[in-house]
N, C-alpha and C positions, 0 to 999 in steps of 0.2 A: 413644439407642443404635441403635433401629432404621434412624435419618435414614443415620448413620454407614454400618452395613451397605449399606444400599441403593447408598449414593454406593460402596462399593467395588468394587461388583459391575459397576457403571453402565458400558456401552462406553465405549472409548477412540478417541478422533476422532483419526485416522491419514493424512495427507498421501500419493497414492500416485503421483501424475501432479500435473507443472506444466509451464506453459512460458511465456513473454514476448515481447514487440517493445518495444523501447528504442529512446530515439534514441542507443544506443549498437550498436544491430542487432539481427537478431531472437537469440532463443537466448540461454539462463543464461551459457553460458560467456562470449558478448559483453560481457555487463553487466559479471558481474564480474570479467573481465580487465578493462573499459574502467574500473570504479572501482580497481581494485588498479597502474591505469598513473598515476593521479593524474590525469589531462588530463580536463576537462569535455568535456563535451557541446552546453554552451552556446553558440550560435555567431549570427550575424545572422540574423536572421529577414526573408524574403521572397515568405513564402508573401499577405503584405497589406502594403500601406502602413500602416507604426509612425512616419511624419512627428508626428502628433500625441500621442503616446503617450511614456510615462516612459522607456520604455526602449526598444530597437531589435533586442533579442534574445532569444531562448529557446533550448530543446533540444528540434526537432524530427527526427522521423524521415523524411532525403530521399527515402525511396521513393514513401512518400506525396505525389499528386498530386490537386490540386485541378481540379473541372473533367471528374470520369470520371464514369461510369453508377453508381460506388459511391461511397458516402459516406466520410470518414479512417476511420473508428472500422471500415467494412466493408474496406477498404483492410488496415487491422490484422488485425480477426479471422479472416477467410477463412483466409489461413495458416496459423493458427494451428489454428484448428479442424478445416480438414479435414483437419491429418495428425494431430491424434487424436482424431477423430472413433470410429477404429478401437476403443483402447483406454475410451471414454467406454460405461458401461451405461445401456441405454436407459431403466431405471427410477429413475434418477437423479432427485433434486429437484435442479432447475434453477435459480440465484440470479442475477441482473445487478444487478453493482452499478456504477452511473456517475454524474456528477454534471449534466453538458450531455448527453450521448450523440452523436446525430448533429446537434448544434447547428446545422453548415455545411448542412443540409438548410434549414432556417430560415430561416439567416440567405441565402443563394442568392435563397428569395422575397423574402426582403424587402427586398433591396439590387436586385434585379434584376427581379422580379415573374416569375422562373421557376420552377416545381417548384408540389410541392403542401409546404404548410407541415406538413397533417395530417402529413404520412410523418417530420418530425422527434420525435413524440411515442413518449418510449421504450417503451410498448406495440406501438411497431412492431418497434421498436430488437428486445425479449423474444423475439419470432415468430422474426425472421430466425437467432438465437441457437439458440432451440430448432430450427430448419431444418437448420443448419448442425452443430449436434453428434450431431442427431438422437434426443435423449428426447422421450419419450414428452409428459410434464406440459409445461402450458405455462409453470409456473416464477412465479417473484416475481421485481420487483425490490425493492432495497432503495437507496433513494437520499438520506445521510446525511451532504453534504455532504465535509469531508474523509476523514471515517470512514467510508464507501461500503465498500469494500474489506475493509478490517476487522471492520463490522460483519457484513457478509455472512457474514465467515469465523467468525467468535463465532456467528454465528445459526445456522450449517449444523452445526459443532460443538455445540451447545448440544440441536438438535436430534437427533443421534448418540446424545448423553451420555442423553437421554430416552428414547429406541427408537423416536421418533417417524419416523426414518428411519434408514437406515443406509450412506446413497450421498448426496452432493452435490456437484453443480460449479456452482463460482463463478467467473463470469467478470466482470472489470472492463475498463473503458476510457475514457479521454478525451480530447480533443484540444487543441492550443494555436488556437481560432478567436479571429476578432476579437472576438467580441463578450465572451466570457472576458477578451480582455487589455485590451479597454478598459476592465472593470470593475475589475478589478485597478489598470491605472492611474487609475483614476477613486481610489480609494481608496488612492494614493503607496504602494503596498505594494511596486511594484517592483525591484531593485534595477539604478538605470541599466548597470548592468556586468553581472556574475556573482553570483548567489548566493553569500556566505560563511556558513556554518550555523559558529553559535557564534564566530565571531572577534570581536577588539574593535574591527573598524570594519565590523561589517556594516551592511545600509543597506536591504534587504529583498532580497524572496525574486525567483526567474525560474522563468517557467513555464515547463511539461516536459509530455509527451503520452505515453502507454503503454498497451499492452493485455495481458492474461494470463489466465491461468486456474489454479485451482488446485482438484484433486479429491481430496476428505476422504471416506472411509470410514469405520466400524466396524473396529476393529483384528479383530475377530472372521470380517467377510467377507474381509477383506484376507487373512487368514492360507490361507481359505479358495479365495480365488482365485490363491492363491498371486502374489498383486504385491509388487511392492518398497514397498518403504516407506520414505521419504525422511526421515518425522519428525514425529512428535505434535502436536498442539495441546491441549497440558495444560491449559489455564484461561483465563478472558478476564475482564474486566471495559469495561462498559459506564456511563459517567454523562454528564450535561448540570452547566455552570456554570450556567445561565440566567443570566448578566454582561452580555454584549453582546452584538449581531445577530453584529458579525466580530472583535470584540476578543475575547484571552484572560482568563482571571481572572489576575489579574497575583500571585496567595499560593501558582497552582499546586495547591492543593486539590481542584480537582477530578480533576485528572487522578492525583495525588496518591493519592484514594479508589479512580478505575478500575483503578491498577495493585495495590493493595493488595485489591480484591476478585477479580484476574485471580491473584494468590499463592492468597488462599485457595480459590478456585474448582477450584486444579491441588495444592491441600494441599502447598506447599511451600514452604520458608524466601526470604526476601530474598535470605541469606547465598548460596546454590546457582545464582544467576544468573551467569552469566558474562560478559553484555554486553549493553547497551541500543544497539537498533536507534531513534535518537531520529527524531519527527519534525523537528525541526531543519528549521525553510524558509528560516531566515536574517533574519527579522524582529527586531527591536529583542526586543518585547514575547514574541513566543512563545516564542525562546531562552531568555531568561532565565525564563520562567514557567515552562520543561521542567526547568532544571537546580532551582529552587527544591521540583519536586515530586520529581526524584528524588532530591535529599540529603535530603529526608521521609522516604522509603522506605529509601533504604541509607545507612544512618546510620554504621557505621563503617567504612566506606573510600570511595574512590572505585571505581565501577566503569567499565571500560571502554567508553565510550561514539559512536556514530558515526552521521552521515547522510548518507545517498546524494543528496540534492537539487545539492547542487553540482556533481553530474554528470552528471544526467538532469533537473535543473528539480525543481518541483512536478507530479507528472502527477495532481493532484485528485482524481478519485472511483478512481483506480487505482494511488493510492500507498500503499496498506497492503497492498494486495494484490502489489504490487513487491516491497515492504520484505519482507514476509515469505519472499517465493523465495530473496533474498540472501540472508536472516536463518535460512534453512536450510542453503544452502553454505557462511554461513559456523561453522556448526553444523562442515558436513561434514568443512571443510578446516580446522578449529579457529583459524580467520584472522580476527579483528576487520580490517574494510577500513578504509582512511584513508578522514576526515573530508576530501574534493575540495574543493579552493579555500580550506580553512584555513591562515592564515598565522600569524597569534598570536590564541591563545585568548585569549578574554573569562578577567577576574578568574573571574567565577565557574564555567565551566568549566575552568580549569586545572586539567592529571591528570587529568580524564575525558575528551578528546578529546584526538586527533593526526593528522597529515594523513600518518602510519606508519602501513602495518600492524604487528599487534602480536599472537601465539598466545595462544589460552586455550585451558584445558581443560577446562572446568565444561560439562557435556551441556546444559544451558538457558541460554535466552537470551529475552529482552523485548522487543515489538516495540510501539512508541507513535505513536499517530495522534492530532489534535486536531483542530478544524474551526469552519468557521462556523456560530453560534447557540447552541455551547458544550458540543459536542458532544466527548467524549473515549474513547478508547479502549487498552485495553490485551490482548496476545495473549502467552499465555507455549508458545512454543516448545522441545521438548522432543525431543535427540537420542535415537533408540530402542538400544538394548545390542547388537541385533543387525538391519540396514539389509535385508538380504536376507531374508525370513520365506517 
């Protein structure tokens, strides 16, 4: 009983500042007009010679240029951070979550024998982050594979929920380099066209690059410093398959368990969800391993289901961290986005995807990440009564 009380009392981890660069443009509203237009993202890729490689496309962002004094990922952040820098407290814990970071720093010496290699190591990457927002701490990273992002945002939450702090920003980012897409194609995970998430002739996934940031509060300071508040992070859950180095566990179990301890983590029913934000990359194997754990979990209907990769790619260590900025607008605007580049759903997604939008009105919503080495995760997002405190 006492466990009970204490959890009642325990802050609530409050969303009060975000923002993104997509290869749909910088800024929320880009994104999600560019996924609410149905038109991908994906387009030929020329930032490298892809002659030898599965595919010849991705969704990158053209402003980004290869070849300047900054590296893509500092290319991204800058903007982003120094316009709100303003709003960011300096006593902030500090999180970067990415999976290569500035990889093209690397890969420059190594193709070219220019640069220092040291400066691609993300301890550098952390520095210039903290420079740029301007806190104080020099921050953690957390780098967790596909769950990068999401982990980060369960750990900043998680620490909230303890009092262990009561401020964090989490920024992700990563980029489409070669050396990412040769491994991918090293691994036929490609898909030679477009990513299709959940259709019956998908064929694998296209890579996607993105950066953002998202600042969680204490609903207590937030009320205090009088900010907006965009939207809770009610609960998470965190597991490993331990299956494969890059394969999913094909029973869905595990992921299965992360969303089922992300419910009871935010003490709330299945039934109260309103929409799964899926990872969905468009692999054979993931899809069908995503839809197999959420008919575990919502057993009597189908819920409303959707994934942004068909129009922005996989952007890797900073796609949970995407999924979730949509996965609050579409909180806001009570709008499930279409499933980009679905033509006919898979047997086993039929009724939980549509390449429609389509309204709910249920105040939460589930946002699912999975990764390499069997890494899963789940974030239960949770509209507040009243946005403006």
């Amino acid at each position: 009983m006492k466990h009970k009380e204490t959890n009642m009392h325990a802050p609530e981890a409050v969303v009060v500042a975000c923002d993104l660069i997509t290869p749909y443009g910088l800024g929320i509203d880009a994104c999600w007009n560019g996924l609410l237009s149905g038109k991908t993202a994906i387009n030929p890729l020329n930032r490298f010679d892809t002659e030898a490689f599965q595919t010849k496309k991705a969704a990158t962002i053209a402003e980004l240029k290869t070849g300047q004094s900054d590296s893509l990922v500092m290319q991204m952040l800058k903007p982003l951070l120094k316009k709100a820098s303003a709003i960011i407290p300096k006593d902030a814990l500090l999180i970067l979550a990415t999976t290569t970071g500035e990889i093209d720093i690397l890969e420059k010496q190594v193709l070219s024998g220019k640069g220092n290699a040291n400066e691609s190591a993300p301890g550098c990457l952390l520095s210039k982050v903290q420079c740029l927002s301007g806190i104080k701490s020099p921050g953690i990273i957390i780098s967790a594979a596909c769950t990068s992002s999401s982990s980060a945002i369960a750990q900043a939450s998680a620490m909230i929920r303890s009092k262990e702090h009561d401020c964090a920003l989490i920024v992700a980012c990563d980029i489409v380099s070669e050396f990412v897409f040769a491994g991918f194609s090293s691994l036929m995970a490609l898909d030679k066209d477009t990513a299709r998430p959940f259709d019956k002739n998908r064929r694998g996934l296209s890579l996607g690059e993105a950066a953002g940031f998202v600042l969680v509060m204490s609903k207590e300071r937030a009320l205090q410093e009088k900010r907006f508040i965009i939207g809770e992070i009610a609960g998470w859950g965190l597991t490993n398959d331990a299956n494969h180095m890059t394969g999913p566990s094909r029973d869905g179990g595990g992921l299965a368990l992360a969303m089922r301890k992300a419910l009871r983590s935010a003490n709330i029913s299945e039934n109260v969800v309103g929409c799964i934000a899926a990872h969905g990359t468009g692999t054979i194997y993931n899809d069908a391993m995503e839809m197999k754990a959420f008919k575990s979990v919502f057993t009597s209907k189908a819920v409303p289901t959707y994934s942004i990769k068909g129009g922005i790619g996989h952007t890797m260590g900073a796609a949970g961290l995407v999924e979730v900025i949509v996965a609050l607008q579409s909180l806001r605007k009570k709008l499930v986005p279409p499933t980009v580049n679905l033509r006919v759903a898979d047997n086993e997604a039929e009724g939980w995807v549509s390449n429609e939008q389509c309204a709910f009105n249920n105040p939460v919503t589930i946002s699912i990440n999975a990764g390499f080495g069997g890494v899963n995760s789940a974030l239960i997002l949770k509209k507040c009564d009243k946005q403006q405190l």
